[in-house]
C-alpha positions in Angstrom: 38.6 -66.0 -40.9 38.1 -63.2 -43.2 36.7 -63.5 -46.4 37.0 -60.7 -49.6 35.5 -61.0 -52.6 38.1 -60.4 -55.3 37.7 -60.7 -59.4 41.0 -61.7 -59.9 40.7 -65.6 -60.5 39.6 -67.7 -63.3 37.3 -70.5 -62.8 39.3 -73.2 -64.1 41.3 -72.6 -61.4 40.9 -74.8 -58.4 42.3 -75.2 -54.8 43.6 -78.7 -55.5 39.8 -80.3 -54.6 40.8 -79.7 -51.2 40.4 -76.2 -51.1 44.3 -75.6 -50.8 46.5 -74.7 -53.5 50.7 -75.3 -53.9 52.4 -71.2 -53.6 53.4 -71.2 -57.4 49.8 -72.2 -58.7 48.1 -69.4 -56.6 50.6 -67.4 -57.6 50.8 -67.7 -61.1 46.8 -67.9 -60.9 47.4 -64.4 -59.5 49.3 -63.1 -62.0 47.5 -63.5 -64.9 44.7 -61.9 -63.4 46.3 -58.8 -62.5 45.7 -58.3 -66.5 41.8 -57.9 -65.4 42.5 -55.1 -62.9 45.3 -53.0 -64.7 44.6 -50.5 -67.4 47.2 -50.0 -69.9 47.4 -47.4 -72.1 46.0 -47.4 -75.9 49.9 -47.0 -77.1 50.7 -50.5 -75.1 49.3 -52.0 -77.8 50.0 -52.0 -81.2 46.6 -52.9 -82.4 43.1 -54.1 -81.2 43.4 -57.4 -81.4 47.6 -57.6 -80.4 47.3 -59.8 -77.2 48.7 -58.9 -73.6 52.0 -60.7 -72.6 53.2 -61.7 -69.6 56.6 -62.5 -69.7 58.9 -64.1 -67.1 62.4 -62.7 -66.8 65.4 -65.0 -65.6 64.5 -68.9 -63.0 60.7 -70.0 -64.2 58.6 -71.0 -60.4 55.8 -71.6 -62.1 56.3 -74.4 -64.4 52.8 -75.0 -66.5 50.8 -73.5 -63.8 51.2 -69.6 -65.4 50.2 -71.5 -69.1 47.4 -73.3 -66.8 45.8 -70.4 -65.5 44.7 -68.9 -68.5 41.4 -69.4 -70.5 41.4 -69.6 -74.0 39.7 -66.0 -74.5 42.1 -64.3 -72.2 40.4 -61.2 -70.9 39.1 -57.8 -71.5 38.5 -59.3 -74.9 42.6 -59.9 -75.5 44.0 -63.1 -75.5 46.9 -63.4 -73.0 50.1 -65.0 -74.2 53.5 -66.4 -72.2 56.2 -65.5 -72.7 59.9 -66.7 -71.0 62.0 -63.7 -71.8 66.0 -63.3 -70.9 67.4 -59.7 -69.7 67.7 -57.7 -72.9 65.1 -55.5 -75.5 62.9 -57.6 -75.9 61.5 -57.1 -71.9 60.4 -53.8 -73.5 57.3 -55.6 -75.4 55.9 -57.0 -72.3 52.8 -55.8 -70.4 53.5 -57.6 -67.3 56.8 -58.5 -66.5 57.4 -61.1 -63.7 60.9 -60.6 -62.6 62.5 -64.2 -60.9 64.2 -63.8 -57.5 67.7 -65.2 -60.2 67.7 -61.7 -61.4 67.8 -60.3 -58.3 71.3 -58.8 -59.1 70.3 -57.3 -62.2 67.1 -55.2 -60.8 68.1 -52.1 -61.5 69.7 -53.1 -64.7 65.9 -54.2 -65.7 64.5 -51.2 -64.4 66.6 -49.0 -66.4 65.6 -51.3 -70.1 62.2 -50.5 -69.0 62.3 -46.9 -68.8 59.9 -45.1 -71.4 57.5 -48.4 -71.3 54.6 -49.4 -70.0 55.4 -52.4 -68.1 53.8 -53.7 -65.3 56.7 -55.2 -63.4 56.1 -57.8 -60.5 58.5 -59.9 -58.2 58.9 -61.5 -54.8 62.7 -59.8 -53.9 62.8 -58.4 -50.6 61.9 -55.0 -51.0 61.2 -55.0 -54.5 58.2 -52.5 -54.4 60.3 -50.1 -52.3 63.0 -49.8 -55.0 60.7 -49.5 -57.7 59.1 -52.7 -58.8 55.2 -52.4 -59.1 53.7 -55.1 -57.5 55.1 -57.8 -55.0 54.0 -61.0 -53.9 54.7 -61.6 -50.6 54.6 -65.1 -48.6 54.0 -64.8 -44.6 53.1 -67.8 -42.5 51.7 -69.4 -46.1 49.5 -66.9 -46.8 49.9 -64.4 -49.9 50.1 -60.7 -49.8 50.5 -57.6 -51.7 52.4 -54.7 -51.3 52.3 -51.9 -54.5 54.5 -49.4 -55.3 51.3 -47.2 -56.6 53.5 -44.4 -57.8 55.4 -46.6 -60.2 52.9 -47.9 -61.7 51.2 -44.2 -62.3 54.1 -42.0 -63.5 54.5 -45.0 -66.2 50.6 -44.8 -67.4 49.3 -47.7 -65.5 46.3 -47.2 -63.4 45.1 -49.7 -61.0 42.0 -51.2 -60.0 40.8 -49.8 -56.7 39.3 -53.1 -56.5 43.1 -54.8 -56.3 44.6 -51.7 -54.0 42.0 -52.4 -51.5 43.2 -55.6 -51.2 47.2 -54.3 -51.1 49.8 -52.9 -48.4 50.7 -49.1 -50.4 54.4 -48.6 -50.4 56.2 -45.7 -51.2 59.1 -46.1 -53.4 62.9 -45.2 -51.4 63.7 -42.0 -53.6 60.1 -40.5 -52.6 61.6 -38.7 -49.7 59.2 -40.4 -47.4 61.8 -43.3 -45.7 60.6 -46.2 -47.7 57.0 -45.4 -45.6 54.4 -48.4 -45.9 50.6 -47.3 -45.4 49.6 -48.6 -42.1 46.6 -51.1 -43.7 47.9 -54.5 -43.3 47.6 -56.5 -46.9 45.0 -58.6 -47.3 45.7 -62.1 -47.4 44.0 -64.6 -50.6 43.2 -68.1 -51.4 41.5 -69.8 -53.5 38.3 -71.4 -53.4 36.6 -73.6 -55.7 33.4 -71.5 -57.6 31.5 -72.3 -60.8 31.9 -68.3 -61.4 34.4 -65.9 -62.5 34.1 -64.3 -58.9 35.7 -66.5 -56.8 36.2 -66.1 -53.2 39.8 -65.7 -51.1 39.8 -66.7 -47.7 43.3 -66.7 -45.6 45.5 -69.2 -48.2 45.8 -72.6 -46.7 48.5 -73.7 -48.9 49.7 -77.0 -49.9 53.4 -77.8 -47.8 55.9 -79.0 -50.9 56.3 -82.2 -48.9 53.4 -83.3 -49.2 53.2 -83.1 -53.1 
């Protein structure tokens, strides 16, 4: 079983005491750390201490797990707020923007509100990277992967840990001219493990099967 070290997960999250975890909790647990390994611009923000807010667009999956996962001093000394946001102006004010599989008909509606900003914009669609999302999550055989779209996220400011992109599938977006081309690297795959310290270890996710909650 391989085992990366990643600094994406907080310690107050746990793999249910038995080191597995349900999708949405690793998930969400996931998503607020991507805050810790994305650099926004100064202009993202209208002041120093204006937090950074992750906003989810359209069905909520995570119930309180997203609320859960995040400490009370937030990180990169900005506290980190949630937000449940429906399609219109206001997805501009976001910093990461978790778009629900019910939009999935309105994609390119979203992408074109975001244009100009510097969202970070993250979903599970099929194919969501290749037509311009950022990052997606992706579930094989229980285990969670990531595929980035590393020229969206550039040409709109954003640069990337190469800590998280080691970790990640690279896509190239449809209208590159390159076919939709995925790097050859497989993704890594992550769960959680229970650690006293903010660097926790993934292993290949064992998640918790919904029937057994």
């Amino acid at each position: 079983m391989l085992a990366v070290w990643l600094l994406i997960v907080n310690p107050y999250i746990t793999a249910a005491q038995e080191n597995a975890v349900g999708e949405y909790e690793l998930k969400a647990a996931i998503l607020y750390n991507l805050t810790n390994f994305v650099e926004w611009p100064g202009s993202a923000y209208p002041d120093s201490n204006a937090p950074t807010l992750i906003c989810v667009l359209g069905r909520d999956p995570f119930g309180g797990a997203l609320t859960n996962s995040i400490p009370k001093e937030g990180g990169k000394g900005r506290p980190v707020v949630v937000h449940r946001v429906q399609p219109g102006k206001d997805i501009r004010d976001c910093h990461v923007l978790y778009i629900s599989s019910s939009e999935r008909k309105a994609v390119g509606q979203i992408f074109s509100t975001l244009k100009g900003t510097n969202v970070l914009t993250v979903g599970e669609l099929s194919q969501f990277a290749l037509n311009g999302g950022m990052i997606q999550f992706t579930l094989i055989d229980k285990q969670v992967q990531f595929e980035i779209n590393l020229d969206a996220a550039s040409d709109v400011g954003l640069k990337i840990s190469s800590r998280l992109l080691a970790l990640a599938r690279i896509v190239h977006p449809q209208s590159s001219g390159l076919g939709g081309e995925r790097l050859s690297r497989p993704a890594q795959s992550l769960e959680l493990v229970n650690s006293p310290f903010p660097f926790s270890e993934f292993r290949t996710p064992t998640l918790a099967n919904r029937d057994e909650k």
